[in-house]
N, C-alpha and C positions, 0 to 999 in steps of 0.2 A: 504493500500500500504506500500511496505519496503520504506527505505532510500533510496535503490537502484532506486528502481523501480521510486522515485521522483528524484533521481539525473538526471536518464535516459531519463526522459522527460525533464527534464530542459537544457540538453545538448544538446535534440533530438530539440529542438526548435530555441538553439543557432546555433545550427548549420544548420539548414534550413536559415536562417537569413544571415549565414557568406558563404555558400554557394550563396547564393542572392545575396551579396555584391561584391565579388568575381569576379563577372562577370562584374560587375560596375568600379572594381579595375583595373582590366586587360583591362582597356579600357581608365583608368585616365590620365590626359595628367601629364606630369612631371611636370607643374606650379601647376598644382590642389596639387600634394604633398607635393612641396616644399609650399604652402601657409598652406594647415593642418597643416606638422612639425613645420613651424616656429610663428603660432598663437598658437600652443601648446607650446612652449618655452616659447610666453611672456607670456602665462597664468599661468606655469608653476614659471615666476618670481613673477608676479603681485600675485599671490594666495600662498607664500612661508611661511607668516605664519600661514594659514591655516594646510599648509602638515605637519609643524615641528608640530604642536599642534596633528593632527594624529598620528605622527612620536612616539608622547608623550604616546599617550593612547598605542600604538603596544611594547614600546619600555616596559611599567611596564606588560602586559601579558604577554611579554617575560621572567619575571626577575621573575613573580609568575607563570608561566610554569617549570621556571627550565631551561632555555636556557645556554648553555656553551657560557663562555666570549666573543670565537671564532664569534659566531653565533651570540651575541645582536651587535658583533662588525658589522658581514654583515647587521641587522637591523638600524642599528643606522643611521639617517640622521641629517647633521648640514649643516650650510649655504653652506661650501667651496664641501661638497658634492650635493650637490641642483643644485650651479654653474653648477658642473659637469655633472650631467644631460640633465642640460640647452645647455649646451656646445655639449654636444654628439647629442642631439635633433638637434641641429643647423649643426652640422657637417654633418649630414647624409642628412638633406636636401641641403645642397651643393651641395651634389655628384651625380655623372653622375648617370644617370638614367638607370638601367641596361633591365628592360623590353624593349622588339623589336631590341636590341645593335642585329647586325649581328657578329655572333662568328665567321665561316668560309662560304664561298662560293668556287662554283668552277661549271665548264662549261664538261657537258659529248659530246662525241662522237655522241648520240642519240638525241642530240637538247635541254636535257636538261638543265636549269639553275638550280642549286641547293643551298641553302640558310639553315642555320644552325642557329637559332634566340633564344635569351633569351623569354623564358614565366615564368608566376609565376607559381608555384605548384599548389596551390588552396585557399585550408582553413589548418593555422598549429594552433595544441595545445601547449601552453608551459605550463609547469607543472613545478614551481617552489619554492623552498622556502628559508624566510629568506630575500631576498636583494629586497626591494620594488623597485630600481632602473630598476630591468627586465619589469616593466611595461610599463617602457617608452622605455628603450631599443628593445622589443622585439616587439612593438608596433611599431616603428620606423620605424625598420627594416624590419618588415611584409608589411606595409604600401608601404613604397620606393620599394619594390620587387614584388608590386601588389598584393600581398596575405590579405586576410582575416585574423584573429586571434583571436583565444579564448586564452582567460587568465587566469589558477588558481594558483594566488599566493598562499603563506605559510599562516596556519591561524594566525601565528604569526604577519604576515604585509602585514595584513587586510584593516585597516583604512588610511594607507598611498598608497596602492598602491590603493585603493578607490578615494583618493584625487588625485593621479598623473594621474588617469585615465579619471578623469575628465576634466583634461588638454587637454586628447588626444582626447574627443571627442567632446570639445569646437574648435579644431584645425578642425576636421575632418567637422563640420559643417558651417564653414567658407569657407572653401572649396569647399562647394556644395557634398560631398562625402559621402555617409552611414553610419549613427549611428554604423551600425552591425557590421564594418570593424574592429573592436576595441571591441572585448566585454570582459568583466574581471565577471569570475562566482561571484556570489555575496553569497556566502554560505561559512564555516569553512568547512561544511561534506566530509568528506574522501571519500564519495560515491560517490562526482562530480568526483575523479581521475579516479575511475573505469572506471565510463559512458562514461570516456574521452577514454580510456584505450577502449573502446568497441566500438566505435563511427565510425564505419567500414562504408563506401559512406559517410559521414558528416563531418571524418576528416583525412587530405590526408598524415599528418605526425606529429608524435609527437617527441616535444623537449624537454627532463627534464632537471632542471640546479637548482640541490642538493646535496646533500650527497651522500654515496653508496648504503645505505636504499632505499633511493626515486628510486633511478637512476635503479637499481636491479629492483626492484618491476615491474618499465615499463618497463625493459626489458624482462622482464619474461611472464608479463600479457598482453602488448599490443597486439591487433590485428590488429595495422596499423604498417608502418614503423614507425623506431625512428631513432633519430638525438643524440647521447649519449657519455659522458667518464663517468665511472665510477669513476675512481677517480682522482687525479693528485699527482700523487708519482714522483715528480721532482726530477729529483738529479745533482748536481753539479758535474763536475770533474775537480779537479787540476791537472794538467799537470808538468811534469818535468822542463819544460820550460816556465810555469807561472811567470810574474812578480809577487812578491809578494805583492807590495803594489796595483794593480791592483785586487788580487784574495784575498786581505785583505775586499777592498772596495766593489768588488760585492759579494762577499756571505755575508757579511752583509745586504746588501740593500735583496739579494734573499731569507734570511728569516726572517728579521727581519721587513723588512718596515709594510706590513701587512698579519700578519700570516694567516687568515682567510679565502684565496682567495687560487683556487686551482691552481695558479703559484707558488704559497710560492714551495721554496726547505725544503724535506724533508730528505735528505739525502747527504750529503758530501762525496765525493770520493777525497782521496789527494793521489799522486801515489808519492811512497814509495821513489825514489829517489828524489823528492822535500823534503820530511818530513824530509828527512838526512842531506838535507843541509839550510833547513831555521828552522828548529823543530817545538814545538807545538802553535806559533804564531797564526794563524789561529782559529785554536781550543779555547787560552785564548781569540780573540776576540771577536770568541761566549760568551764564559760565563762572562767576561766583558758584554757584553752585554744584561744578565738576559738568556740567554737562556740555555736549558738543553740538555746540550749532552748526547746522548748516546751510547757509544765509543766502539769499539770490539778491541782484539790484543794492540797492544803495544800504542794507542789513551788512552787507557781504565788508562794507567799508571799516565796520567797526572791531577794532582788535581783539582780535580770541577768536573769531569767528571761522569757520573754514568754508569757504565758495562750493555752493550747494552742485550739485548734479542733476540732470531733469527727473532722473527718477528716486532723488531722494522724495519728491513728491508724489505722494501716492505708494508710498513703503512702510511696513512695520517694522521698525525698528527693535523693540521690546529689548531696550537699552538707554543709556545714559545719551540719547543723541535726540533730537531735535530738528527739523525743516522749517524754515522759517522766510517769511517774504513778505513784501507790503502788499496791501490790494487797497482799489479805489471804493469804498465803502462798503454797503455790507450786500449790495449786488453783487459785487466782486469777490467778495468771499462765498457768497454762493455760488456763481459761477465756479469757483475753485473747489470746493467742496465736491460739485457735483462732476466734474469732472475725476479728480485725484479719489473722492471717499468710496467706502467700504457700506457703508449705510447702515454702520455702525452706534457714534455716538459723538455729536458735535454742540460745543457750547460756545453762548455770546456771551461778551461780557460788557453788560452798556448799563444806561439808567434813561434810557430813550425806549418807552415801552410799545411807540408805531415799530420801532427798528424791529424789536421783537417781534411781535408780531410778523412783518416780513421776513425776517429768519427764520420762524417756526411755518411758515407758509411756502417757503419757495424753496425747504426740502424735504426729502420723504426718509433722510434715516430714523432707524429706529426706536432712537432716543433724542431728542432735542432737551437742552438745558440752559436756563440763564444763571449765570453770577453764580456758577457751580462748577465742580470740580468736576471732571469726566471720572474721575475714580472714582463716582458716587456708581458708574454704569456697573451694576450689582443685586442679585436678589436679595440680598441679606438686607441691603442698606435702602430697598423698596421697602420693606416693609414684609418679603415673602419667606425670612426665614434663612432660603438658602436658594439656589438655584444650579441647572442641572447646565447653562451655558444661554448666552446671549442669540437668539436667532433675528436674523436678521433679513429671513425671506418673508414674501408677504402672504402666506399661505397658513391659514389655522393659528401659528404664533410668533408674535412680533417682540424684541428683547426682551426683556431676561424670562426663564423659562421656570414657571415655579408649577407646585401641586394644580393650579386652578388651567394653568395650561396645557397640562397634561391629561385633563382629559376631552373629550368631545360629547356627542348627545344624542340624545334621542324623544322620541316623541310618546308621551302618553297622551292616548285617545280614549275619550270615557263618554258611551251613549247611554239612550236609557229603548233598547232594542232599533236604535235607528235603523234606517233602510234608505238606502240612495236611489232614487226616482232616476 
């Protein structure tokens, strides 16, 4: 047999299993969940130097891999990241329970009553790499929204999402709820993706949350739906009517906090009558702050800067580096936007709220933000808990991807012996 051929069956099996589950899911009372998530939290604390000792083994095959700084940064777990975890796992079992929620109802002329209800999907794949955190995230999330879930982490964090997953199916059995509901491929082989990738009646949506390598590949290869951004080419714009110290402090935080996540801003838009009247302030606070600009037009004059390239424009970087240029107001930066963006996650930075308004108006990424940080682009930091990755197509779900997104619906129809003429 190839690799394939034993990926095939190894996926062909989990997924009969989470298929099995599934049905068990869409049936769980909302106490059964919130007990899984929140005995997976404490196990989650109670077992935290277990995971950092995993965390250890994943963290040195990253660094003898060759992993970019970027990347052991999304690998890396410490205590106050652990917390976080822990915190998200608990937040999400708090929340309203979206399965059976009535979306709309309404009463026909013909007798009958008509009902519009939250159902889960089914079984999703998530296909991810690098941030061992998706495993409890994506687990959570699946869980809370009645769905099934197979999991293949990065083979780089392996051992840790091993141990976090362990959590989740200490929780799930507490619960009285299916081992299957939860399952994490236990293999490095790139041949589980495929299988995944091919897994057409066994799995009912696939969710990558990678690079543009990974993300590409299953958009390309998949034979189910996919849940997907390619990449996250954020960019900032300054406004003519930006407070300074305001548009000082968040494009700092928006590329600097942590560049490795795909909210980081990659691109700096400052419109041309602001740069006239406050100068290159902004720009020295970048390279003040270790970062590498790289500048087009009269940006490019200013010292530190290094002379941009055309396709520093329109690149993720998920680094200490920066794009940066003037444009003539905030037409111009849509225009740029719309050309170079990912329709991802782009924020103004003005106190002129017609301008806003035309920024929120003249484009369709998936998160528009004023006088805000792009590294707010986050389930956790909506409001949802945790989230399974940012989508960014316009089909069923648009940015960040939480319990209520995950599932779809269906119709209750309720006569009193109607009969259609």
């Amino acid at each position: 047999m190839t690799d394939l051929d034993d990926a095939t069956a190894l996926i062909a099996t989990m997924g009969e299993a989470a298929r099995d589950a599934a049905v068990e899911l869409a049936q769980a009372t909302p106490q059964q969940k919130q007990t899984a998530l929140t005995t997976a939290a404490d196990a989650l604390r109670r077992r935290q130097a277990e995971i950092l000792a995993a965390n250890h083994k994943d963290m040195q095959f990253g660094r003898d891999k060759g992993l970019a700084d970027s990347m052991l940064d999304r690998l890396r777990l410490d205590d106050s990241r652990l917390r976080g975890i822990e915190d998200g796992l608990r937040a999400v079992a708090a929340q309203r329970d979206p399965v059976g929620e009535v979306v709309t109802e309404w009463d026909r002329p013909n007798g009958l009553h008509i009902q519009r209800v939250r159902t889960p999907i089914g079984v999703i794949g998530v296909i991810y790499e690098s941030r061992p955190n998706v495993t409890a995230d994506a687990g959570a999330l699946a869980l809370k929204s009645g769905n099934a879930v197979i999991l293949r982490g990065g083979s780089e964090s392996l051992h840790s999402s091993q141990a976090i997953h362990a959590c989740m199916v200490e929780g799930l059995r507490r619960a009285g709820l299916p081992e299957a509901a939860i399952q994490l491929v236990p293999t490095r082989d790139r041949a589980a993706v495929t299988a995944m990738l091919q897994a057409q009646g066994l799995i009912d949506v696939i969710i990558p949350r990678g690079g543009k390598g990974l993300v590409g590949l299953v958009q390309q290869e998949a034979r189910v739906p996919v849940f997907a951004h390619l990449e996250g080419i954020c960019h900032i714009y300054v406004d003519r009517d930006a407070d300074p110290e305001k548009a000082r402090r968040v494009v700092l935080n928006a590329k600097t906090r942590r560049t490795g996540i795909c909210g980081a801003a990659e691109c700096l838009l400052i419109d041309r009558q602001y740069y006239t009247q406050h100068g290159p302030a902004l720009v020295e606070a970048l390279l003040q702050a270790g970062v590498e600009v790289r500048a087009e037009g009269d940006l490019a004059r200013i010292p530190g800067t290094v002379l941009a390239e055309p396709d520093d424009f329109g690149r993720e970087f998920l680094d200490m580096i920066i794009a940066a240029k003037l444009v003539d107001g905030v037409d111009g930066a849509i225009a740029h936007i719309r050309r170079h963006g990912s329709q991802h996650t782009e924020s103004i930075l003005t106190e002129n709220d017609a301008t806003v308004r035309r920024f929120f108006a003249g484009l369709d990424s998936a998160i528009l933000m004023h006088n805000a940080s792009t590294q707010f682009a986050d389930g956790g930091e909506f409001g949802m808990g945790a989230e399974i990755g940012i989508a960014t197509g316009k089909l069923h779900a648009r940015g960040p991807v939480g319990a209520e997104q995950l599932t779809s619906f269906k119709y209750l129809v309720t006569g009193d012996g109607a009969v259609r003429v």
